[in-house]
N, C-alpha and C positions, 0 to 999 in steps of 0.2 A: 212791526213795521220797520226799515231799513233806514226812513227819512221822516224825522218830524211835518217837515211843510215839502210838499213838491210842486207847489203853485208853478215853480219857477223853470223845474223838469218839462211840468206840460206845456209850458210856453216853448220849450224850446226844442219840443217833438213838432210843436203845432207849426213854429215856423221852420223848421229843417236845420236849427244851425248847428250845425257838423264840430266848428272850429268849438261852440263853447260847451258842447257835450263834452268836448275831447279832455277839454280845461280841470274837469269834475273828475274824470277817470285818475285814481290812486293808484301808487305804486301796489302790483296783486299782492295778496295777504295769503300765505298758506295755511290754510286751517286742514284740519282731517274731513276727510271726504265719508260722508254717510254710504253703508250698507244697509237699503233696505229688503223688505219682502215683494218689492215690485206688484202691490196690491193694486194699486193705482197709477196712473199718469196723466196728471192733469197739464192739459194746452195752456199756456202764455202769453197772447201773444208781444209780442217784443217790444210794439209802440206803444204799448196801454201802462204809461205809467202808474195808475192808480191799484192797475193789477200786478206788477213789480214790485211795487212797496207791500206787497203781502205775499209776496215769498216766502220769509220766513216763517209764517204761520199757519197758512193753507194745509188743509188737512186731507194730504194725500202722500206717496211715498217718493214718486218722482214728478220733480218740477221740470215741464217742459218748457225751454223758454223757446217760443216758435217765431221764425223769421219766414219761413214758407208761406204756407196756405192760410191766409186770414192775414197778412199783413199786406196794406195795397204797394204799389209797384213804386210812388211816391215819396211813401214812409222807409223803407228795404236798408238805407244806409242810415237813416237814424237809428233804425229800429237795431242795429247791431252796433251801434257807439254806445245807445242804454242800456243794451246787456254789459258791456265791459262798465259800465259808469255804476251799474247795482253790483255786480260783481266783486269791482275791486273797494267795495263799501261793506259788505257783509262778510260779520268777524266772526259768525259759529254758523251752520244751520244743520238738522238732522231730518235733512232730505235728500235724495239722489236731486245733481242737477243734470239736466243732460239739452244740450243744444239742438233742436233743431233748424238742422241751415237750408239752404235753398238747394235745387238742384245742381249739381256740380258745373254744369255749362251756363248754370243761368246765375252763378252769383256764388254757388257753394262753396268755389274754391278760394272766394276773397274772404268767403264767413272766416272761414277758417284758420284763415294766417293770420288774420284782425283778430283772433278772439282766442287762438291756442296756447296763450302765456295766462291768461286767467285760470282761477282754481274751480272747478267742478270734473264734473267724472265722466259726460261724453259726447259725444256727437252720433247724431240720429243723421242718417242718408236719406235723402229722400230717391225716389224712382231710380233704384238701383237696379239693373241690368244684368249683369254679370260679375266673375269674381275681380275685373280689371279695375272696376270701378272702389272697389275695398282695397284693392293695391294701393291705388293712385291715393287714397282716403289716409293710408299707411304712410305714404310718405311723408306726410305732411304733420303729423299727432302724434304723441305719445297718449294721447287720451285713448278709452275705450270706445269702438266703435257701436253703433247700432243701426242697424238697419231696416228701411219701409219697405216692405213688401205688398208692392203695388202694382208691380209689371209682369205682364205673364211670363215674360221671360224668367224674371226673379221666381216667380211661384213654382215653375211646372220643371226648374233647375235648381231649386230650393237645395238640393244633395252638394249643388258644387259651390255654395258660399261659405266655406271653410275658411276660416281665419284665424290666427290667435289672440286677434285684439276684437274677435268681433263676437260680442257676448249676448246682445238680446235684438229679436225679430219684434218687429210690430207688422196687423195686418191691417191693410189698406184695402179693406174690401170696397169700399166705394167705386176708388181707383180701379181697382184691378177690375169690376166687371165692368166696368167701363170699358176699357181696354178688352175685356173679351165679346165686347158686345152683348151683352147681358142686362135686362132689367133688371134695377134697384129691388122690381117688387116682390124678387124672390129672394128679400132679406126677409124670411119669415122664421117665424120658432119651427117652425112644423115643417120645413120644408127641406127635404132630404139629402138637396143640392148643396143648400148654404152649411150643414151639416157634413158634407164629404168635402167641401173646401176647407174648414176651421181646422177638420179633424186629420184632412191630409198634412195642416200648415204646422200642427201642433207636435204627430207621430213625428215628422221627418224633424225640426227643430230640437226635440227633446234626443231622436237616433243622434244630431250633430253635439248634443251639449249647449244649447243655446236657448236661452230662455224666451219663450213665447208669450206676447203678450196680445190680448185682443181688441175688437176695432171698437171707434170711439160711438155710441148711440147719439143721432143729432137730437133725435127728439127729445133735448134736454129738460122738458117739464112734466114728460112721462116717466116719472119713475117708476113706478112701477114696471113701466115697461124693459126698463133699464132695468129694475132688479130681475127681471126672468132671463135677460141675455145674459146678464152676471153669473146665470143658475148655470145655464145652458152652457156656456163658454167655459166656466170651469170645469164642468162634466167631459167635456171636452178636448181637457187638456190644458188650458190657460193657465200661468200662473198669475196674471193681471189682463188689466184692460183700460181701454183709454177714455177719459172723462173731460170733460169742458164744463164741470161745474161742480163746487164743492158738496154739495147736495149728493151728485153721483156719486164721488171719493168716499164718500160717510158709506155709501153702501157697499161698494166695490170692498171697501176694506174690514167691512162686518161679512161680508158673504166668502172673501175670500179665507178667511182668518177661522172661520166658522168650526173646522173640524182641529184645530193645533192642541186645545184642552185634551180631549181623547186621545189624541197623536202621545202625547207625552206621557199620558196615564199609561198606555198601551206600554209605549216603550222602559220607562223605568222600572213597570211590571217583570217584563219577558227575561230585564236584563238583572234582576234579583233575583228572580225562580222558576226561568226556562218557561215551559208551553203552560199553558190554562186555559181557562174556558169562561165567558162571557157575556153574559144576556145570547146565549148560542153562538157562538162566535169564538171556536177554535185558535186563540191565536199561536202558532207555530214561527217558523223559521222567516217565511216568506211573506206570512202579514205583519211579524215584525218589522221586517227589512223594508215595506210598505210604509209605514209609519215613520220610519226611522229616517226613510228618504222626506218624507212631507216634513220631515223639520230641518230636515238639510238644508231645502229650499226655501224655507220661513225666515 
């Protein structure tokens, strides 16, 4: 935890007061910034004190700390004076932090200049558009961008979000069939549709060099259900996925992790005595090179 007693934090999300948030924010502390395996990204969000003060321990790879979706219209300017106030309070953590801020016209662009001298590693876009919108995101950061892909526009132009500060996609399928006018209820395992979405978001992501991460499961008390999209998503291409509960994280990060044992056997093998063979399993050049890539990205 970051704060012995935060009695006094919640009082003072609960009445809005801006001026003594501001009181509390330390001059930023640079510490080294975690590289994870992007196994997980668990949601934050920004006015819930109780869930800030377990930042540092939360067991997933990146911490979302979310000012977007789930924080009401009310809370929006507290909710990102407490990020700067935990922020310039925490002296180590070995997790990716990545900001999500609001929509660039509805708020994103204040997130941004309020909270871009703090130390963590990026900022997540919400309903990104076009590649003008990662411009304009450019100007502003030397941070790493990330971006939600949530608009059809952003999906179906996925090729032209080229950037060099913009290093990982999240999908927002909820959003996006929304937007394409689409039933939710063809958020199925079995369902072909939702399978030529994932698998188109993931191919074109990995052609750009940009890490693909997948969408969040609401129904937070089905895990199980959660563990089969975990299956599916990575079969698919994912190297993570997004979670709203530490419960999910636990699995997200055993399912994702699952094959790196082998990965390693495979490759220290190939790279001591060339080709051999494996419970039937030829391995050569190219399932080397298979392997060798999966710990790249580990």
């Amino acid at each position: 935890m970051i704060f012995e007693d935060i009695s006094e934090l919640e009082k003072i999300v609960e009445n809005n007061d801006i001026q003594k948030a501001l009181s509390l924010i330390k001059p930023p502390k640079k510490f080294p910034l975690a590289k994870t395996k992007k196994r997980s990204a668990l949601m934050v969000s920004a006015h819930q004190v109780k869930h800030l003060n377990k930042i540092d321990s939360l067991p997933t790879d990146i911490i979302m700390l979310n000012l977007e979706d789930g924080v009401p219209k009310d809370k929006k300017e507290i909710a990102r004076v407490m990020i700067g106030v935990f922020l310039s309070h925490i002296e180590k953590i070995d997790k990716e932090i990545v900001i999500r801020v609001n929509a660039l016209d509805e708020g994103g662009k204040k997130d941004i200049e309020f909270l871009e001298k703090f130390n963590f590693n990026a900022f997540r876009i919400p309903k990104v558009r076009s590649i003008e919108d990662i411009d304009d995101v450019f100007m502003k950061t030397e941070k790493e961008i990330h971006a939600s892909i949530e608009t059809k526009e952003a999906f179906f132009n996925l090729k032209e979000l080229k950037h060099p500060k913009l290093t990982t996609f999240y999908i927002g399928i909820y959003d996006l069939l929304n937007e394409l006018k689409i039933s939710h209820s063809v958020i199925d395992l079995n369902n072909p549709l939702i399978h030529r979405i994932l698998s188109d978001f993931t191919l074109t992501a990995r052609y750009l060099n940009i890490t693909p991460i997948g969408f969040v499961y609401q129904q937070y008390k089905d895990l199980e259900g959660f563990k089969n999209w975990c299956l599916l998503q990575k079969n698919l291409g994912m190297q993570g996925v997004g979670c709203i509960t530490p419960a999910q994280c636990q699995i997200a990060n055993k399912i994702f992790d699952e094959d790196l044992e082998f990965a390693k056997m495979i490759v220290k093998r190939f790279e001591s005595e060339g080709p051999f063979t494996i419970d039937g399993l030829f391995v050569d050049e190219p399932i080397y090179k298979n392997y060798l890539q999966m710990l790249d990205n580990s």
